[in-house]
N, C-alpha and C positions, 0 to 999 in steps of 0.2 A: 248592902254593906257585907253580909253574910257571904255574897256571891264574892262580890271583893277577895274576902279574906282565903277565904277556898281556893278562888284562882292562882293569888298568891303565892297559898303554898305548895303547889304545885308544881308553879314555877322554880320556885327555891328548890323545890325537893328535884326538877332536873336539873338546875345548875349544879346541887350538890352531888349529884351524879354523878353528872358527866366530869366536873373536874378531875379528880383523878386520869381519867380519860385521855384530856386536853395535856394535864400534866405529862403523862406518860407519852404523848405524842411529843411534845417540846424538846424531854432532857434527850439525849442522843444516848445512843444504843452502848454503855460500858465496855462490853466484848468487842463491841465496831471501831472501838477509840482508840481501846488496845489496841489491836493487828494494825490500824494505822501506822499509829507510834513504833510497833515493832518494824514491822515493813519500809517506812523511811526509813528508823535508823539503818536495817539492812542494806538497802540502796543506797543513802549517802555512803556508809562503809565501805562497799563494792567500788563505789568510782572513787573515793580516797586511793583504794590500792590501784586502781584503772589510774590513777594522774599519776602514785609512782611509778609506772612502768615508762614514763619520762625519763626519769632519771635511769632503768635501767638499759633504754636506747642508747642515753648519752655515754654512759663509759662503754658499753659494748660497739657503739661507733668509734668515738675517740680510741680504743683500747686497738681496734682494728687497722685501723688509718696509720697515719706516720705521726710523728712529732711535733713536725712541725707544722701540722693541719687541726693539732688537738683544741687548739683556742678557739678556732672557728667551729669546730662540727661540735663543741660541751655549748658556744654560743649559738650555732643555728637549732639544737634541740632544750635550747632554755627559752628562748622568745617565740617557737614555734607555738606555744600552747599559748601566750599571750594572745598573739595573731588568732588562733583558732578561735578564743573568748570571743573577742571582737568579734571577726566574721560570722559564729553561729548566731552571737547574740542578735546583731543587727539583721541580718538575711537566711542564711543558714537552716533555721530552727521553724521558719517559718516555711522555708519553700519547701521542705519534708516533710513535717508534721501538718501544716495547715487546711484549713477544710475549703479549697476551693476559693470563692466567691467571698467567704468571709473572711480571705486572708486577709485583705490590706486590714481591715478593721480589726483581728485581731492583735496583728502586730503592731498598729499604733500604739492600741494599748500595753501592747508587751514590752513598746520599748520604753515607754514613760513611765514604766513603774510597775502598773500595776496588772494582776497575777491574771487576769483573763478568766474571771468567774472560777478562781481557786477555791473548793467546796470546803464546807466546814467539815472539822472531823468528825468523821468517819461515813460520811456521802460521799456518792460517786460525782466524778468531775464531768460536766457537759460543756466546755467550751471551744471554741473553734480550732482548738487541737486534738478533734473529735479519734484520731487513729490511735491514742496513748488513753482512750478513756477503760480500756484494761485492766490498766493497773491504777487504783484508788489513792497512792501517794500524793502528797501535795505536789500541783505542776514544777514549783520551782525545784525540788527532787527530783523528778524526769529531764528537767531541761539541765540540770548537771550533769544528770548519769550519761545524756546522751551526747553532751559537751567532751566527755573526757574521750569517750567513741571517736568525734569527729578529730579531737586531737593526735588520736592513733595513728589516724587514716595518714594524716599531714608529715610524721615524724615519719613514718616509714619512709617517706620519698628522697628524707635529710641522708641518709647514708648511701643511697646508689649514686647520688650526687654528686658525691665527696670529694674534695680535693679540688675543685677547680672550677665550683658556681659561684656565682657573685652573690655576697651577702644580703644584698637590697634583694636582690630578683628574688631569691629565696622567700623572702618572708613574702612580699607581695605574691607570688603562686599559690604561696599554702593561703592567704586571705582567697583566693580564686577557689583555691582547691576545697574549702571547707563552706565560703561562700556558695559555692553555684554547682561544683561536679559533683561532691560528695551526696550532698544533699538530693540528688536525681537519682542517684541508684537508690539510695536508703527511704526515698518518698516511693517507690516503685517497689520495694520490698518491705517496709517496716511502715510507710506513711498511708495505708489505705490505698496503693495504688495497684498498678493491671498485674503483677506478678505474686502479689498478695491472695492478691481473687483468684489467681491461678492454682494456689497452694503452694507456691514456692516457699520451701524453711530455709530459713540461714538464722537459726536460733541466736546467736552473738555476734553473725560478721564474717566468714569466712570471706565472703564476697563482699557486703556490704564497706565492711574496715581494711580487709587483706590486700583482697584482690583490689578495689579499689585505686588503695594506695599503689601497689601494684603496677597501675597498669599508667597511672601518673608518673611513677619512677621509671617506667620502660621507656614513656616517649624524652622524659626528661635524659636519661641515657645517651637515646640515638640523636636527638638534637643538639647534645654537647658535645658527643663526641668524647674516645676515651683518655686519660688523662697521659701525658706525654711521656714516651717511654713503656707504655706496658704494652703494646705491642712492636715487635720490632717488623724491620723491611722485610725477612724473610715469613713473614706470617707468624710466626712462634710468640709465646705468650712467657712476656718478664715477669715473673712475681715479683710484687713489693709486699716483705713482710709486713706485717702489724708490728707495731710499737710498743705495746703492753698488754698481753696475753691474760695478766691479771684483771685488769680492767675490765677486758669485754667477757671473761669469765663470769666477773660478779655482778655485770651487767645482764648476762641471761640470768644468773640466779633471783635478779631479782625480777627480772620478765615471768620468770617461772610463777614466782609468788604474786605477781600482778595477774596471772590470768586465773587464779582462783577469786580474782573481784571480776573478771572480763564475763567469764561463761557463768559460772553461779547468780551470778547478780544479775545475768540476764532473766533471772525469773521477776527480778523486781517485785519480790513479796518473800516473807520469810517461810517459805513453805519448805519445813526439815526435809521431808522424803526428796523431793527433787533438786534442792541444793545439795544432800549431803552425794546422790546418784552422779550428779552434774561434776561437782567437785573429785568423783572419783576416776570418771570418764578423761578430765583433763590432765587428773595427773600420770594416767594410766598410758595414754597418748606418748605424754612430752618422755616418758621414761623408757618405751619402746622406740619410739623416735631417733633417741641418744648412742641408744646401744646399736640400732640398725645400720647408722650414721656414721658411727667408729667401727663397727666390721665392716662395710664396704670400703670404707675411705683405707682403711686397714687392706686390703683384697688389691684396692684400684688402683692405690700410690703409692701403698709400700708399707704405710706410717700411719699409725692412728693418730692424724691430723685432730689438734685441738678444735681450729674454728670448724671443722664439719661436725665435730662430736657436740660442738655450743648451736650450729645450724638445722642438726639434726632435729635436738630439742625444741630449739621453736617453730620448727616444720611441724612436728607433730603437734603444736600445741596448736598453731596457724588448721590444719587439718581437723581437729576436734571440733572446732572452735560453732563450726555448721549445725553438726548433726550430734552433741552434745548429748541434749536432751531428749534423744529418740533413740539412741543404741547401749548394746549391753557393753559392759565390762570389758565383754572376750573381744566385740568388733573394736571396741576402742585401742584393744592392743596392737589390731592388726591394721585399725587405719595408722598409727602412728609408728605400726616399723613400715610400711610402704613408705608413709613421707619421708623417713628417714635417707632409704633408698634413693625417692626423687631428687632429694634436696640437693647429696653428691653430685649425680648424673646433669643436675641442672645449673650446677655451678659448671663443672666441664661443657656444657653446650653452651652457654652463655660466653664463657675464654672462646670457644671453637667460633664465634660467627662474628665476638669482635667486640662485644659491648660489655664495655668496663662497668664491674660493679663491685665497688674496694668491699662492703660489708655482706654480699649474698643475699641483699634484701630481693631479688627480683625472684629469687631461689628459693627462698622462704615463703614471703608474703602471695606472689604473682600465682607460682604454678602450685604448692601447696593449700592457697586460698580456694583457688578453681578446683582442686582434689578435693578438696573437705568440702564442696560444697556439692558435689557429687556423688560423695561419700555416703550423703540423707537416702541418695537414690537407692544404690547399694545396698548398704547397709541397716539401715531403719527397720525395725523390730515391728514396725504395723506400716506394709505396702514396699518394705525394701525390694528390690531385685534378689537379691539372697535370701531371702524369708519370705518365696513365692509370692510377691507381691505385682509381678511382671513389669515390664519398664514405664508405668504410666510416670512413674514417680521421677524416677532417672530423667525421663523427655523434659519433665516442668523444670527441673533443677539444672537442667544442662541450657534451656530456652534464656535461664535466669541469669548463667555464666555467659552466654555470648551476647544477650541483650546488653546488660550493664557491663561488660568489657568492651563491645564497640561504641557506647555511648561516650564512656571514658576514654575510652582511645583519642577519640573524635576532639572530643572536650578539653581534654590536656594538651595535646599537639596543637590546638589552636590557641591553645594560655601561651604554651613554652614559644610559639613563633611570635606572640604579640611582643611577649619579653624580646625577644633576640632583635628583633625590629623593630623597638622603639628605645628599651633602657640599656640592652643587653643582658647576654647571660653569663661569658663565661669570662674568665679573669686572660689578663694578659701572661703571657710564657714566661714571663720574665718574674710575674707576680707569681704563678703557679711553681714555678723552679723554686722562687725563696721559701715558699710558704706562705698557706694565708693567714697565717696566726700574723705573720708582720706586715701581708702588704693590707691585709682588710684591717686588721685590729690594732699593730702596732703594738704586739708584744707576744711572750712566748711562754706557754704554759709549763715549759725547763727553764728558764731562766742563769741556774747555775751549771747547765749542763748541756751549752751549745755547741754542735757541732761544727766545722770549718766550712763555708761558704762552698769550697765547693763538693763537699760532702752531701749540704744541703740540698744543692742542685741534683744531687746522684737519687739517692731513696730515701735519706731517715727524715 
């Protein structure tokens, strides 16, 4: 009985021990719960501003276009992001982030609801979207943040378009474009894939989002063909003005303010030093940009042309966008008076070979995406070309521009023929002459302020 009692309390006296122990292993870590909490809010915040830069596509399209196109391009850049939900949600999210083998099983579960071993707070996530396990946010926080990404990519392709795709084919390309092509450069550079291993950076997208869209916008271009009228028989190149210089004004302004959610937010954690670094790099860019963009354009044609001064700006923003978080101050000024520079000269080459592009997205996004994202090479403060680093760096980042640029080549050119040979792409002359605000939508974003029929037919 004595033996009893002794064992006993022995026992007692280790449970009473160890509980605390036990306890202190259960509750989760205070300070780990925080940073969560802080770091979501931060990332949902970031793609907040990443979704309005929607709306700053839309007036800066519509603002650029004509009048009587404006119904159509403020509609093809409001249900673009619709389309992109759907597509990432269902295929998208998976073929880029996915691990493999475990794809179908994770996505099952991801499309029925539920979060794919979404970790309690403040544990790290292990589920079959093993490439995002990085960053410790709840999954459904990354799959926003990176939702608003792929909507990017889709909208940029809405304004080289302009004026004379068919509304149906539009939307259907961007479910393609976010469905299937997107998502192969960004699994190849952001999803665990071969250019990753390689060290390839594109810190937010230069390539991944830009170029990208970019290069969807170029075949989508040469496949349509340019809109009727702007080039004439003797080879010379018509201007059609823009419509409301206000509009696509405060539609950069508010792109400006969106890509302080684009590049900072790519940290996806609240870490002060490298957001406030990040945040100053982009603005340092788009403002060198602006200015380099209205003394050439100033130089080249005479006039400090508005839209190259608005072009400028998001070239350099488009430029930053890569090498972000790897350069100083001083390079971020000088990658974005270079874009500046490009943006002009690649407007004028883009008129000189023929392929209409009413808002300068090929000019912006295309060859300023491919710039910033070579810019890592260059530039970069640990391994740049400029900061003796020799060109190991430059080789991977230039390997990663012509990988996912022909892959995309490849991939869009065969979306935009599947369209033209089955549904169609391009509206009829007759449609395109009235405008598609009337012949797709049946109504006119001036209403009290129509021009005469055969005005319409002319340019406004």
């Amino acid at each position: 009985m004595r033996r009893r009692r002794i064992l006993s309390g022995v026992l007692l006296a280790v449970l009473v021990a160890a509980t605390p122990a036990f306890a202190q292993e259960a509750a989760p870590d205070p300070m780990a719960t925080m940073k969560v909490a802080l770091d979501t809010v931060w990332v949902l915040f970031t793609a907040f501003l990443v979704f309005w830069m929607n709306a700053g596509f839309a007036f800066l399209e519509a603002g650029l276009c004509r009048a009587k196109n404006a119904v159509n391009i403020l509609a093809k850049n409001f249900i673009v992001f619709a389309a992109s939900s759907i597509a990432f949600w269902i295929i998208g999210f998976g073929l880029m982030f996915g691990d493999g083998s475990d794809y179908l099983y994770g996505m099952t579960g991801w499309l029925l609801g539920g979060a794919d071993n979404s970790p309690a707070m403040g544990e790290a996530y292990s589920g079959v979207f093993g490439s995002l396990n990085w960053t410790g946010v709840p999954l459904y926080a990354k799959f926003f943040f990176q939702l608003v990404f792929a909507g990017t990519a889709a909208t940029i392709v809405s304004g080289a378009v302009a004026e004379r795709i068919k509304f149906l084919s539009f939307i259907v390309f961007s479910f393609i474009l976010v469905g299937v092509i997107y998502p192969l450069g960004g699994h190849w550079a952001w999803g665990g894939g071969w250019l990753a291993d390689m060290g390839f950076l594109d810190f937010a997208g230069s390539t991944v989002v830009h170029s990208i869209g970019g290069w969807c916008a170029l075949t989508g271009v040469m496949i349509l063909g340019p809109r009727i009228g702007k080039f004439l028989p003797d080879g010379s190149v018509r201007p059609i003005p823009a419509h409301n210089m206000g509009m696509a004004t405060l539609g950069t302004l508010i792109l400006w303010l969106g890509w302080f959610g684009f590049n900072p937010g790519s940290t996806m954690a609240a870490d002060a030093n490298a957001i406030a670094s990040i945040a100053l790099n982009t603005n340092m860019a788009a403002a060198a940009g602006c200015l380099s963009a209205c003394a050439v354009a100033w130089i080249a044609l005479g006039k400090p042309d508005l839209s190259m001064v608005l072009n400028g700006t998001l070239a350099g923003l488009v430029a930053i966008t890569a090498p972000c978080s790897v350069v100083s101050v001083g390079s971020s000024v000088l990658i974005g008076l270079i874009a500046g520079v490009l943006v002009v000269y690649a407007v004028l080459f883009f008129d000189k070979v023929k392929l209409d592009d009413p808002v300068g997205a090929l000019s912006v996004h295309l060859v300023n995406g491919m710039f910033g994202t070579l810019a890592v090479g260059l530039f970069a403060t640990e391994g740049g070309l400029f900061f003796g680093g020799g060109a190991a760096k430059l080789m991977t980042q230039l390997t990663g521009v012509a990988a996912v640029g022909g892959a995309t080549l490849l991939l869009s050119a065969a979306a935009w023929y599947l369209l033209k040979f089955t549904m169609g792409i391009r509206v009829s002359a007759e449609e395109e002459a009235e405008g598609l605000d009337m012949g797709e939508h049946g109504m006119d974003a001036y209403p009290g302020f129509v021009p005469t029929q055969e005005a319409r037919a002319e340019v406004i």
